[in-house]
C-alpha positions as CSV (number, residue, x, y, z in Angstrom):
1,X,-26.7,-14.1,1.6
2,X,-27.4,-16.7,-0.9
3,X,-24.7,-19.3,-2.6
4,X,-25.5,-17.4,-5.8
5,X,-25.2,-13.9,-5.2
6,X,-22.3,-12.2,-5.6
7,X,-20.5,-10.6,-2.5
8,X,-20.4,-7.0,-1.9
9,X,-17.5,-5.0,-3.3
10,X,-15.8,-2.7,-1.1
11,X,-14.8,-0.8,-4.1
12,X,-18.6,-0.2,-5.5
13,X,-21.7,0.8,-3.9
14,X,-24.3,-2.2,-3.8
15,X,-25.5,-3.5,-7.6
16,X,-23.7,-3.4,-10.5
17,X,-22.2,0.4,-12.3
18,X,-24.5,0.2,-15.1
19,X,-28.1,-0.5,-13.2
20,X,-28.5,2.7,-12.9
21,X,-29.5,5.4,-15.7
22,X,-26.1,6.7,-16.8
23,X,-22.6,4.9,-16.3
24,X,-20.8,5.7,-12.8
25,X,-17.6,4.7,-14.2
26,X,-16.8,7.7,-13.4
27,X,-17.6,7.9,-9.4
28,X,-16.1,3.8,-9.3
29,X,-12.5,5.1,-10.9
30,X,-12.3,8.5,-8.5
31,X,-13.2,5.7,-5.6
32,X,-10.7,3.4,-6.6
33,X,-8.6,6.5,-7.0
34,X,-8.5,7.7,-4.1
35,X,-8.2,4.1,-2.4
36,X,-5.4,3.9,-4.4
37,X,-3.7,7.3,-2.9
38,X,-4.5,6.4,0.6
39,X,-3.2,3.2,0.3
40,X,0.4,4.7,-1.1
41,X,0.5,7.3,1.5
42,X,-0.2,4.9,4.2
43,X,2.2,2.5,2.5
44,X,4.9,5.6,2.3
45,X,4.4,6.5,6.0
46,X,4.9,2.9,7.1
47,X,8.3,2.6,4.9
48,X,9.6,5.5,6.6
49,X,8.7,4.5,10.2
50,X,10.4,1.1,9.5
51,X,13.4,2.3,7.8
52,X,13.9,5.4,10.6
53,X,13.6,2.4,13.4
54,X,16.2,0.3,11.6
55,X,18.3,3.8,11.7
56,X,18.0,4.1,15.4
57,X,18.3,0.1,15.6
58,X,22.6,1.7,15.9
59,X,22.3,3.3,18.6
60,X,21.5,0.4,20.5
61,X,24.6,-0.3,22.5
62,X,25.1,-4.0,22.3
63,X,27.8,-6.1,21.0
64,X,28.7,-9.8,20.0
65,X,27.6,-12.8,17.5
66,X,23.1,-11.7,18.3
67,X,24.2,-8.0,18.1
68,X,26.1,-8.5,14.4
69,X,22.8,-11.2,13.4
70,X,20.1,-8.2,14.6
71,X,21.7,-5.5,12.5
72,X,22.8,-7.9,9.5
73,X,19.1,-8.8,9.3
74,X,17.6,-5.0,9.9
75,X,20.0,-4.0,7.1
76,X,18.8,-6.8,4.6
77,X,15.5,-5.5,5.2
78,X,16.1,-2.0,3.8
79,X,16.1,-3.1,0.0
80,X,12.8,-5.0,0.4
81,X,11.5,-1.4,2.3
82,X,13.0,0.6,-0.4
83,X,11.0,-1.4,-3.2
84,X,8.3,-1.7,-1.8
85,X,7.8,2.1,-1.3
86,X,9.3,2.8,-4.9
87,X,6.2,0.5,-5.9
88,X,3.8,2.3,-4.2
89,X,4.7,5.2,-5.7
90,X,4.4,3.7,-9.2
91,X,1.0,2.4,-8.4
92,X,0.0,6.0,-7.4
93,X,1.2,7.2,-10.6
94,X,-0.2,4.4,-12.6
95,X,-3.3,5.4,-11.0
96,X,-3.3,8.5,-11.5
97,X,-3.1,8.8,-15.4
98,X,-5.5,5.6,-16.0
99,X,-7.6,7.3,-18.1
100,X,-6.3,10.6,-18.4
């Protein structure tokens, strides 16, 4: 690939939306779309697998100054897991009505 040309989007096919007769805005925002949802779903699935291992993280039987650090540190992590699956979500729906 040359220095000048731009790189491949993963988002668009090859070329530019408006090369070809008629606009595929259209097909570029259902892609992006639907990126979009399979990014939050993945994102929402991941939040819950981390937040049911810090759950079962307390029924580790274990006890002393590392035991107290582990689970301080797995419960400061639940806020950041929290947001960051309440953002997803409001990416999804942001997504969603773009346009509409």
């Amino acid at each position: 690939m040359s220095a000048f040309q731009p790189a491949p989007s993963p988002f668009a096919p090859q070329g530019t939306a408006f090369a070809a007769p008629g606009c595929r805005c259209h097909v570029v925002v259902a892609e992006g779309r639907a990126l979009v949802s399979s990014a939050a779903a993945g994102t929402a699935l991941d939040c819950d697998g981390a937040l049911a291992a810090i759950a079962s993280s307390r029924s580790i039987v274990w006890e002393g100054a590392a035991a107290d650090l582990f689970r301080e540190r797995l419960d400061g992590m639940r806020a950041p897991i929290d947001g960051l699956d309440v953002d997803a979500g409001a990416t999804l729906r942001l997504a969603d009505t773009a346009g509409a």
